[in-house]
RONULO-437499 format. One record per residue: residue in one letter; y, z, x of N, C-alpha, C in turn. Coordinates in steps of 0.001 Angstrom, whole numbers, padded with zeros to 6 digits, always signed. Each point is the difference from the previous one (the first is absolute). Example, Ala and Ser with C-alpha at 12.3 -4.5 7.8 and 13.67 -1.06 7.14 Angstrom:
RONULO-437499
a-005690+007800+013190+001190+000000-000890+001200+000000+000900 s+001050-000720-000350+001190+000060+000820+001090+000730-000770 
This chain:
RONULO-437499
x+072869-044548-030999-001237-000361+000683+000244-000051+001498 x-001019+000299+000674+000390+000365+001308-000433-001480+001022 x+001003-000265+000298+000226-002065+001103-000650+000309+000884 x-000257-000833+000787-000888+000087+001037+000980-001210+000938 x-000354+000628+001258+000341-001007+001086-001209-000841+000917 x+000319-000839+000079-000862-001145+000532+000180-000038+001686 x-001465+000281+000581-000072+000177+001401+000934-001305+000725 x+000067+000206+000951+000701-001029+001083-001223-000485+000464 x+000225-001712-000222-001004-000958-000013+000670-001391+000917 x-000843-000375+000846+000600-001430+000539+000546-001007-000883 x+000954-000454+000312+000743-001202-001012-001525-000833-000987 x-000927-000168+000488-001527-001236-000334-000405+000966-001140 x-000291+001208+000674-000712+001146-001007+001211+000129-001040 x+000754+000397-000011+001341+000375-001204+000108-001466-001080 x-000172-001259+000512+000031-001311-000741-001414+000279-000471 x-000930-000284+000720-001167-000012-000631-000387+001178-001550 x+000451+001354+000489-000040+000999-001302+000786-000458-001202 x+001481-000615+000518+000895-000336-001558-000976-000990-000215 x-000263-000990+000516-001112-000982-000804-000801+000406-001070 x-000572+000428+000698-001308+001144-000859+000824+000755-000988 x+001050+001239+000094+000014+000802-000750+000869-000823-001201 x+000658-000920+000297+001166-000484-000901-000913-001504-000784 x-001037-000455+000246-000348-001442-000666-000100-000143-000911 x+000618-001294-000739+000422+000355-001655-001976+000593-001015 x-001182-000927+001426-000933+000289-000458-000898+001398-000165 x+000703+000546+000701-000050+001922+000311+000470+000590-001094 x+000976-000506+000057+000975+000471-001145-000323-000214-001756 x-001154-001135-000063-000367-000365-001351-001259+000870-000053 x-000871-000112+001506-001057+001106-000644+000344+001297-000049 x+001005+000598+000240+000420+001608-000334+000422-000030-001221 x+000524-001041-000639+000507-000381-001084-001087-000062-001195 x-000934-000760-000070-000645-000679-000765-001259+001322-000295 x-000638+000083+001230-001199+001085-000133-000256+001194-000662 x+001503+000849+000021-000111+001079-001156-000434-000453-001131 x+000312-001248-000641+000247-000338-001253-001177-000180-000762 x-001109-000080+001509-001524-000340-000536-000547+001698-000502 x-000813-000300-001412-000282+000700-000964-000951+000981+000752 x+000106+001236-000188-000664+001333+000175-001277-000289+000037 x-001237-000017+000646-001191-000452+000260-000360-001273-000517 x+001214-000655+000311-000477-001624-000664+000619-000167-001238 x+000023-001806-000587+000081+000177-000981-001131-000270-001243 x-000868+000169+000772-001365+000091-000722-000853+001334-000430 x+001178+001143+000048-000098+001462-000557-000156+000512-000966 x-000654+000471-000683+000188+000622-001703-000483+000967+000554 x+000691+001127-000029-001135+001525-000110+000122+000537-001029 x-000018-000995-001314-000734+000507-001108-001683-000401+000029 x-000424-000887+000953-001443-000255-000162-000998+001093+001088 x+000796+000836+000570-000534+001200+000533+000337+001322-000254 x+000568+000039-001504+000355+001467-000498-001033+000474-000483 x-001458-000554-000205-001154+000657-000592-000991-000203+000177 x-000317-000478+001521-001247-000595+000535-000533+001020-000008 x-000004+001085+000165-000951+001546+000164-000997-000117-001445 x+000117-000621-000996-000740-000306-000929-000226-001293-000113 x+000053-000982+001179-000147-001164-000446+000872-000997-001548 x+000967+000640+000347+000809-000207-001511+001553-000746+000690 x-000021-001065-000449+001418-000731+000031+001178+000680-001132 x+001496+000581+000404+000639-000119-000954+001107-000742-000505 x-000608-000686-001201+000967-000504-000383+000233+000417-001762 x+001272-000427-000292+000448+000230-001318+000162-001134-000912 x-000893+000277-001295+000138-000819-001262+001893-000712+000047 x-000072-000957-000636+001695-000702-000787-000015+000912-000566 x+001936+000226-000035+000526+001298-000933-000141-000466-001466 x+000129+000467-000997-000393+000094-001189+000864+001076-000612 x+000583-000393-001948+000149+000960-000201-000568+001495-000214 x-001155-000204+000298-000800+001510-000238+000256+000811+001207 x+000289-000737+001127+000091+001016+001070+000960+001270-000283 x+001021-000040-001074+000641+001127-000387-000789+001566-000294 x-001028-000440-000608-001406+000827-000337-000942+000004+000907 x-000212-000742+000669-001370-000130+000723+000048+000301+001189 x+001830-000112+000469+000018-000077+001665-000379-001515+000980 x-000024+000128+001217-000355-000976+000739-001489-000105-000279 x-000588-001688-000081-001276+000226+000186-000849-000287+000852 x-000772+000029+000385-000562+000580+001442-001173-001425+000084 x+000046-000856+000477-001037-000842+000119-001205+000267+001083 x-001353+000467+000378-000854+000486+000616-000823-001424+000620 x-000132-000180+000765-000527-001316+000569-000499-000296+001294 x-001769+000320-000084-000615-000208+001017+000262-000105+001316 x+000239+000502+001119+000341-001009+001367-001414-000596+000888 x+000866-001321+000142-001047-000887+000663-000488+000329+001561 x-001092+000890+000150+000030+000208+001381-000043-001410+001076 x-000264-001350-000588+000036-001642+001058+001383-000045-000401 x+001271+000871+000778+001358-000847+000147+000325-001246+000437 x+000388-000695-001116+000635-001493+000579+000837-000143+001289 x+000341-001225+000102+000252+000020+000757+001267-000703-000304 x+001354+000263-000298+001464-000552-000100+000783-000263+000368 x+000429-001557-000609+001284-001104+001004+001023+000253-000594 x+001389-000314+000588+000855+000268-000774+000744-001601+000584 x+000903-000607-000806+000580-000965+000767+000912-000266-000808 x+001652+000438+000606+001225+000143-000280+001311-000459+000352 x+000697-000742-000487+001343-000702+000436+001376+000745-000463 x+000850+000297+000889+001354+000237-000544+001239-000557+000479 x+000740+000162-000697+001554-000744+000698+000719+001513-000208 x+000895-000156+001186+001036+001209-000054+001026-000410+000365 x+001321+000751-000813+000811-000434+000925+000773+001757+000686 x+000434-000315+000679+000507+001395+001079+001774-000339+000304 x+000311+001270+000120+001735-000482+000623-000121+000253+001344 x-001357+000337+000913+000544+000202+001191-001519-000259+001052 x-000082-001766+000059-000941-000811+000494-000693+000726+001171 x+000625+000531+000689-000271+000054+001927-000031+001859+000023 x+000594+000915-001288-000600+000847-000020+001089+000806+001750 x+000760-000249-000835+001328+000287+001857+001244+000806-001173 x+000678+000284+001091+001029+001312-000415+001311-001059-000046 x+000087-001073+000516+001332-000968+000281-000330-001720-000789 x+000850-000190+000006-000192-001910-000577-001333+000271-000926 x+000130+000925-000635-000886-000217-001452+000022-001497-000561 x-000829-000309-000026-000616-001755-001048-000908+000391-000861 x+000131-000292-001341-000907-000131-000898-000636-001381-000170 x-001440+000122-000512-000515-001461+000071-001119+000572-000856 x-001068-001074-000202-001416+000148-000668-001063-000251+000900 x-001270+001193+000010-000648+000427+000646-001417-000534-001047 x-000944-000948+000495-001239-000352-000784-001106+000736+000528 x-000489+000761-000810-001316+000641+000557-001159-000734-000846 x-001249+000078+001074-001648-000008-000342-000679+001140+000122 x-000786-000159-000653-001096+001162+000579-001194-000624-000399 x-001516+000608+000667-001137-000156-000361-000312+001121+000227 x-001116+000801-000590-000828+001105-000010-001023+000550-000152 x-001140+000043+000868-001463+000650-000842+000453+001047+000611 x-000821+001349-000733-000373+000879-000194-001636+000607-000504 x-000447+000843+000317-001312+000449-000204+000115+001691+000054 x-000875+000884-001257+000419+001339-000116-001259+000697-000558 x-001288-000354+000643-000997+000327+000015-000423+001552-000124 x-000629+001187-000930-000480+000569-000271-001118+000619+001175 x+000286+001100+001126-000883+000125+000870-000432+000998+000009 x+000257+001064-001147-000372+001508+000171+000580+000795-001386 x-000039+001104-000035+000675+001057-001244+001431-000332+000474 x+000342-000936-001255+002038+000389+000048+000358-000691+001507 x-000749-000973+000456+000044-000620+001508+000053-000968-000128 x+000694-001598+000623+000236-000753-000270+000896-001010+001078 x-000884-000975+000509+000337-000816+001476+001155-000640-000694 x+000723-000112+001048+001210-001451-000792+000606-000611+001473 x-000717-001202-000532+000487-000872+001124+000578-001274-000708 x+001280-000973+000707+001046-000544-000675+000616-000612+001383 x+000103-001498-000339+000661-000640+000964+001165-001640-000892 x+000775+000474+001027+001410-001169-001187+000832-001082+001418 x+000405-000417-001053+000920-001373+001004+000857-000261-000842 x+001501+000304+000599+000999-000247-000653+001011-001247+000689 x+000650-000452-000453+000237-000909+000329+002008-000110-000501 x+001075+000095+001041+001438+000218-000421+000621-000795+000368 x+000793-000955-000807+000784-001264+000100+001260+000160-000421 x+001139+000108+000892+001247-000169-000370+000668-001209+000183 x+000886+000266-001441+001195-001560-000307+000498-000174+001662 x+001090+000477+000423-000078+000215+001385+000901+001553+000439 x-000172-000307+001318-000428-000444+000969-001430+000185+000302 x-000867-001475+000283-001578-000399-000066-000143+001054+001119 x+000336+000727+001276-000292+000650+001158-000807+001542-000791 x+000486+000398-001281-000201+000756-000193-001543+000391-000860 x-000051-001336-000333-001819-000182-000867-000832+000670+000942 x-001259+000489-000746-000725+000916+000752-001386+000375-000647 x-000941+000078+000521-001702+000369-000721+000002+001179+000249 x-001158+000537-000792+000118+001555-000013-001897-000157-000365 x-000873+000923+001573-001276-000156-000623-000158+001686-000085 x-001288+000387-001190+000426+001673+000208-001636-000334-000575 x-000662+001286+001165-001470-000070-000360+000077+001635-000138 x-001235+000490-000718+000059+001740-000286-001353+000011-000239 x-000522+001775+000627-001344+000192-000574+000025+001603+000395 x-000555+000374-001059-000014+001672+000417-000857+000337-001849 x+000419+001122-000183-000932+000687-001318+001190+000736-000819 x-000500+000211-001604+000833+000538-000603-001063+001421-000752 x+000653+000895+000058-000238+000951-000443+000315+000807-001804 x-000172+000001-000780+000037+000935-000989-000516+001302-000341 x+001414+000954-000581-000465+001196+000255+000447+001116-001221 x-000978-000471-000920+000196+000453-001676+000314+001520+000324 x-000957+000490+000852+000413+001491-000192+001354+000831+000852 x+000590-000951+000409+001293+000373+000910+001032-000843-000050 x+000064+001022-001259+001463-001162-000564+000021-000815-000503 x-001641-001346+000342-000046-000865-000479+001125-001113+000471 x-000489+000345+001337+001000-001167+001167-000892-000983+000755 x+000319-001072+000267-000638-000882+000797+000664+000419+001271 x-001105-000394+000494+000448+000042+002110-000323-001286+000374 x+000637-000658+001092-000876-001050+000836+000383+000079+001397 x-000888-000486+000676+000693-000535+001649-001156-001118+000268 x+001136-000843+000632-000198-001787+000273+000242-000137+001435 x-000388-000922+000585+000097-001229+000964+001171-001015-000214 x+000890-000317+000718+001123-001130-001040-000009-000567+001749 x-000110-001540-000713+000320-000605+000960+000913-001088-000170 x+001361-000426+000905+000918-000981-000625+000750-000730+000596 x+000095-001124+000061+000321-001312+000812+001338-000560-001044 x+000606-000246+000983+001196-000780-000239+000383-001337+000569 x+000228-000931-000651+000194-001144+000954+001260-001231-000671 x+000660-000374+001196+001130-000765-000660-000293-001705+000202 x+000364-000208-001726-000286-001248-000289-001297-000728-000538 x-000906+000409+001082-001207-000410+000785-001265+000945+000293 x-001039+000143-000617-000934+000931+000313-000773+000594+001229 x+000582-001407+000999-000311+000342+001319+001583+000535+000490 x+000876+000021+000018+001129+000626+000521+000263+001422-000274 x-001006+001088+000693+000311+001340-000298+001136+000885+000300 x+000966+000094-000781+000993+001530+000503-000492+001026-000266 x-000914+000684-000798+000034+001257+000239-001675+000284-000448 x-000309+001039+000137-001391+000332+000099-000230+001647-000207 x-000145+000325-000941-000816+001919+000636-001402+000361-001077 x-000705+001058+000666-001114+000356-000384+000562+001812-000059 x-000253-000260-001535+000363+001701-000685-001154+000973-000443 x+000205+000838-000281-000868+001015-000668+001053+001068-000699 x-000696-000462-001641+001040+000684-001039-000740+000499-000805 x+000761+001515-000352-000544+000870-001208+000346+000301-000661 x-000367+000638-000770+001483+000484-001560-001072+000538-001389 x+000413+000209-000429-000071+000687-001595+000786-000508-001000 x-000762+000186-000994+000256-000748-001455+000114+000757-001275 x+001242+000879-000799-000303+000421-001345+000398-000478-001006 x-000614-000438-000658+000067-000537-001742+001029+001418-000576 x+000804+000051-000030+000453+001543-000884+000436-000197-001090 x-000179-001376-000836+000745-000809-001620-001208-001312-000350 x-000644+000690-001138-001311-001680+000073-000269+000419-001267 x+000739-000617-000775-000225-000328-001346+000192-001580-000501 x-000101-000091-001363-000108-001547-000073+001173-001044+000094 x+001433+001046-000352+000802-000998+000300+000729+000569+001329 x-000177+000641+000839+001307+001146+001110-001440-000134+001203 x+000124-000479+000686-000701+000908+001651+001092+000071+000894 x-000006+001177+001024+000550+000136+001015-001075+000770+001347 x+000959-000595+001139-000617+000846+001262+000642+000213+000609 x-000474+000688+000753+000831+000553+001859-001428-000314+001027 x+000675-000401+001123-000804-000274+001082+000348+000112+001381 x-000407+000736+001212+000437-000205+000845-000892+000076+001461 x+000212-000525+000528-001027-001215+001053+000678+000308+001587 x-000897+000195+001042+000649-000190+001324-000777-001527+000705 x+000495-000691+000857-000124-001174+000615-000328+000216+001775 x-000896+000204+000666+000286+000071+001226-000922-001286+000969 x+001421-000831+000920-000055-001061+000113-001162+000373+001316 x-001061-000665+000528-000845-000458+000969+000594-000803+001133 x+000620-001090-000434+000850-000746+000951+000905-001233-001039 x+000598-000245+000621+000955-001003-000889+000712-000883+001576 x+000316-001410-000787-000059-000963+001158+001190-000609-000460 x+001578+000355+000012+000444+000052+001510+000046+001378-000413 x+000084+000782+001574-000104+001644-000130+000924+000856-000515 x+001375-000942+000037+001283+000476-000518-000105+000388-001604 x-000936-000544-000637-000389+000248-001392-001451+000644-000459 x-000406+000767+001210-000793+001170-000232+000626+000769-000700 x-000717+000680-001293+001011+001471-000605-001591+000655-001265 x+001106+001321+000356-001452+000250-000929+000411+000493-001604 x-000276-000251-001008+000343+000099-001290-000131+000865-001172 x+001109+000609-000282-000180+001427-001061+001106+000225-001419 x-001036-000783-000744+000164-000392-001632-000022+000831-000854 x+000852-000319-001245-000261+000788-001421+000115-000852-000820 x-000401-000178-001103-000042-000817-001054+000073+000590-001444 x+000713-000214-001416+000040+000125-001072+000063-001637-000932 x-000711+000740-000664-000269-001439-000793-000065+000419-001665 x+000665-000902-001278-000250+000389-000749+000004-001688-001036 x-000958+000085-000816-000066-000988-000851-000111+000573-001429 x+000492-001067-000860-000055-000224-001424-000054-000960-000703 x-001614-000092-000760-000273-001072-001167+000590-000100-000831 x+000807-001149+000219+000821-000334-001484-000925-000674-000781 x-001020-000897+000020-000998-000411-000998-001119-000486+001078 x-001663-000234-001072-000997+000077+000923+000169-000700+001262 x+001306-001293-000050-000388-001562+001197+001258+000733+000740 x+001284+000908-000476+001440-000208+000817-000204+001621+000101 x+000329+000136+001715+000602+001505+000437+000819-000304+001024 x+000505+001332-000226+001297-000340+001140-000155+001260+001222 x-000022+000311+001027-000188+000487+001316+001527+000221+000634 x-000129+000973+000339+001596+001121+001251-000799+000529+000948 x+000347-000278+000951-000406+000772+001404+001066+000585+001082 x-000208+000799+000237+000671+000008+001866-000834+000277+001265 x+000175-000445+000686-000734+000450+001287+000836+000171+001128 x-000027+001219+000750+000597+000491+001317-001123-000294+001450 x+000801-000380+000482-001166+000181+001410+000606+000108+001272 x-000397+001189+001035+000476+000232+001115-000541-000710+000880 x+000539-000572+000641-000892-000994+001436+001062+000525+001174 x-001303+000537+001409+000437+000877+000484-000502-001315+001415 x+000932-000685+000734-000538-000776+000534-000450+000514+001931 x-000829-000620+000365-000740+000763+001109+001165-000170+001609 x+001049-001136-000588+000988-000529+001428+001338+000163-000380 x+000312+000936+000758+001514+000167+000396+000494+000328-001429 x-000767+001136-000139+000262+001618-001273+000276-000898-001197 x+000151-001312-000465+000067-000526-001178-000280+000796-001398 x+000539+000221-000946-000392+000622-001071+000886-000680-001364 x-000723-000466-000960+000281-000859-000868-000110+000773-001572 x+001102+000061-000675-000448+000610-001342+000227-001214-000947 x-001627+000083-001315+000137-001317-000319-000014+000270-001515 x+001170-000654-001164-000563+000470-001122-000105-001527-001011 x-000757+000459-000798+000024-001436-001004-000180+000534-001496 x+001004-000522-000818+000267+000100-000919-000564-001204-001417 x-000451+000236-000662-001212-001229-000526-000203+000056-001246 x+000125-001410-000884-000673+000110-001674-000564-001387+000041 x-001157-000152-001098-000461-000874+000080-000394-000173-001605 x-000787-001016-000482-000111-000417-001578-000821-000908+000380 x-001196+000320-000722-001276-000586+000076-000133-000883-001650 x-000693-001420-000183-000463-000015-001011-001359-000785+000233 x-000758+000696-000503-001628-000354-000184-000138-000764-000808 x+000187-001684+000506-000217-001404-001003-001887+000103-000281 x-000160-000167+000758-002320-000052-000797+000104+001194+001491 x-001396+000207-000314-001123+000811+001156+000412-000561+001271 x+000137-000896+000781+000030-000382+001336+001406-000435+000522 x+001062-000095-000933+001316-000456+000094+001058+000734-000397 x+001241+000639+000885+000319+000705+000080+001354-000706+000038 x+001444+000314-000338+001596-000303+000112+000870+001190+000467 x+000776+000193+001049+000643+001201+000000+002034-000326+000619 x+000019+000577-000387+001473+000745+000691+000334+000776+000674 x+000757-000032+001333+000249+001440+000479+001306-000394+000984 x+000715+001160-000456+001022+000708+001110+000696+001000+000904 x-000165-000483+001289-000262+001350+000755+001444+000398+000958 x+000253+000736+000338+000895+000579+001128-000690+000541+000952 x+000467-000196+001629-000523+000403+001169+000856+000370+000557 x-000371+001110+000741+001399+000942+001099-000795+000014+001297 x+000609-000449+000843-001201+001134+001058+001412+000071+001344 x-000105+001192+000323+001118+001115+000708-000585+000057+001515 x+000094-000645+000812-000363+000480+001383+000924+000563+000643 x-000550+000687+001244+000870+000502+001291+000462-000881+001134 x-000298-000942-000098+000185-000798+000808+001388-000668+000674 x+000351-000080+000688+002038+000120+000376+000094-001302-000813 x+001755-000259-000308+000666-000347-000757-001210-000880-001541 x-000438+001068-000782-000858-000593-000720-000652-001251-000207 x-000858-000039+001294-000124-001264-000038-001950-000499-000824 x+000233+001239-000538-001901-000378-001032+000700+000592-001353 x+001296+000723-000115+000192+000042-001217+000463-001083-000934 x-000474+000481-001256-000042-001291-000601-000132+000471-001684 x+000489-000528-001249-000529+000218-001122-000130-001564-000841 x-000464-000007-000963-000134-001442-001346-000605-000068-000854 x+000148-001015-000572-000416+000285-001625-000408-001485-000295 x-001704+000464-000446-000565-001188-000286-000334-000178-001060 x-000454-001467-000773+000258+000352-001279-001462-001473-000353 x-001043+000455-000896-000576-001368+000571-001040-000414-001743 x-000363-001028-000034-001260-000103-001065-001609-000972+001140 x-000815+000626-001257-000864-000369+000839-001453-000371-001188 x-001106-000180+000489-001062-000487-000528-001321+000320+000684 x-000685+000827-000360-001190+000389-000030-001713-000897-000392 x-000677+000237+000709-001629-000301-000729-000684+000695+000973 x-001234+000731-000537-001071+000960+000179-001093-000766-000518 x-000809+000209+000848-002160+000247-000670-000347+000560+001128 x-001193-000031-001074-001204+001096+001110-000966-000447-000554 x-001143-000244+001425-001047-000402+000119-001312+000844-000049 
């Protein structure tokens, strides 16, 4: 990978940048943010594989007849008044490498929150607004310097496109605040505009898979040193082991190409997860992930990899 050298800067300016580029809290959101789920985690694009007929798909419980009969195909109205859906979620993780740094690795446990509405309103043929705003909330055993809020607002449209391929498209608005400790104490800030594509290429009743891949281009981001603009791929594959338990593999790559002093970051995440569906609104999961991310930056000082490992607890409605 090709290093980069860092301009000649007054002693104030050169302290002030390691601040910024090296803070263990910099360092957790480069860390943490890949990890958030491919258009949310309030995604199914099984409930937009057949809107062109107004038809939800989903699949009957397996049965022994399916040997004869095949998958069976459940056909089911769609509601053009989309609800409107919360999600509100707790996890504990634990990680071997807290601060998300290349040196003095510490492992510790990382508590996450989240809250979530979402809204995915019906505005046209195969057209469809989606707007979605969350508050996360990250508490570490220690060191406390490193706790941190995470606000992420989005609005843009989703597209379906039965006769081409039968891919979803979207492009959004993302807007996202960072703040340490304290909701008034902001470190970081940017206003994005992101697009990407979506194919279902495996959607049967017990196997789905996808590929996806998305560009990010930042508007402004606050401090400027963490302007960059963003270029993703995604694979994803799940399997129903019974109607309430599936289990989920992902990876996701992403290039972040940053706007100061030639920065260029390669980011990968490695991911499984295990869902079990206790009733309709309550949800239990598992997941463990690996993170790499490779910069240019002299004596690696944003490289970094770890392995998180976490359980967690789910509840959903819609109004």
């Amino acid at each position: 990978m090709r290093k980069i050298n860092l301009p000649t800067l007054p002693p104030l300016a050169v302290l002030i940048a390691g601040l910024v580029v090296t803070s263990p809290c910099t360092f957790a959101i480069d860390a943490l943010s890949p990890v958030e789920r491919f258009l949310g985690s309030a995604y199914d694009a099984a409930e937009y594989s057949d809107l062109d007929i107004d038809q939800e798909k989903r699949f009957a419980p397996a049965s022994p007849a399916d040997s004869d009969l095949g998958d069976q195909l459940i056909l089911k109205r769609y509601d053009n008044s989309a609800p409107v859906r919360f999600d509100l979620s707790t996890q504990l993780f634990w990680t071997d490498n807290t601060a998300s740094t290349n040196s003095q690795e510490e492992d510790g446990i990382i508590w996450q929150s989240r809250l979530r509405a979402s809204w995915q309103p019906r505005i046209g043929n195969n057209l469809f607004l989606n707007l979605a705003a969350s508050q996360d909330v990250y508490r570490y055993d220690s060191p406390g310097s490193l706790d941190f809020e995470r606000t992420d607002l989005r609005a843009g449209l989703i597209k379906t496109a039965p006769d081409f391929f039968d891919i979803l498209f979207f492009a959004r608005y993302e807007y996202t605040r960072v703040t340490s400790g304290s909701l008034s104490d902001g470190i970081y800030g940017a206003h994005r505009i992101r697009a990407g594509a979506h194919k279902m290429f495996l959607s049967t009743a017990k196997h789905s898979a996808y590929v996806a891949l998305d560009a990010a281009h930042n508007l402004n981001a606050t401090p400027g040193l963490l302007e960059r603009n963003e270029y993703s791929a995604h694979l994803g594959y799940t399997y129903q082991i019974t109607d309430k338990l599936r289990a989920a593999l992902y990876y996701h790559f992403a290039y972040y190409d940053y706007g100061t002093g030639g920065r260029e970051d390669y980011n990968h995440v490695i991911g499984t997860e295990l869902y079990w569906q206790v009733s309709r609104s309550t949800r239990l999961h598992a997941s463990l992930t690996y993170v790499q991310n490779d910069s240019n930056l002299p004596a690696g000082a944003a490289d970094y990899d770890s392995i998180q490992g976490g359980l967690g607890i789910g509840f959903t409605t819609r109004f």
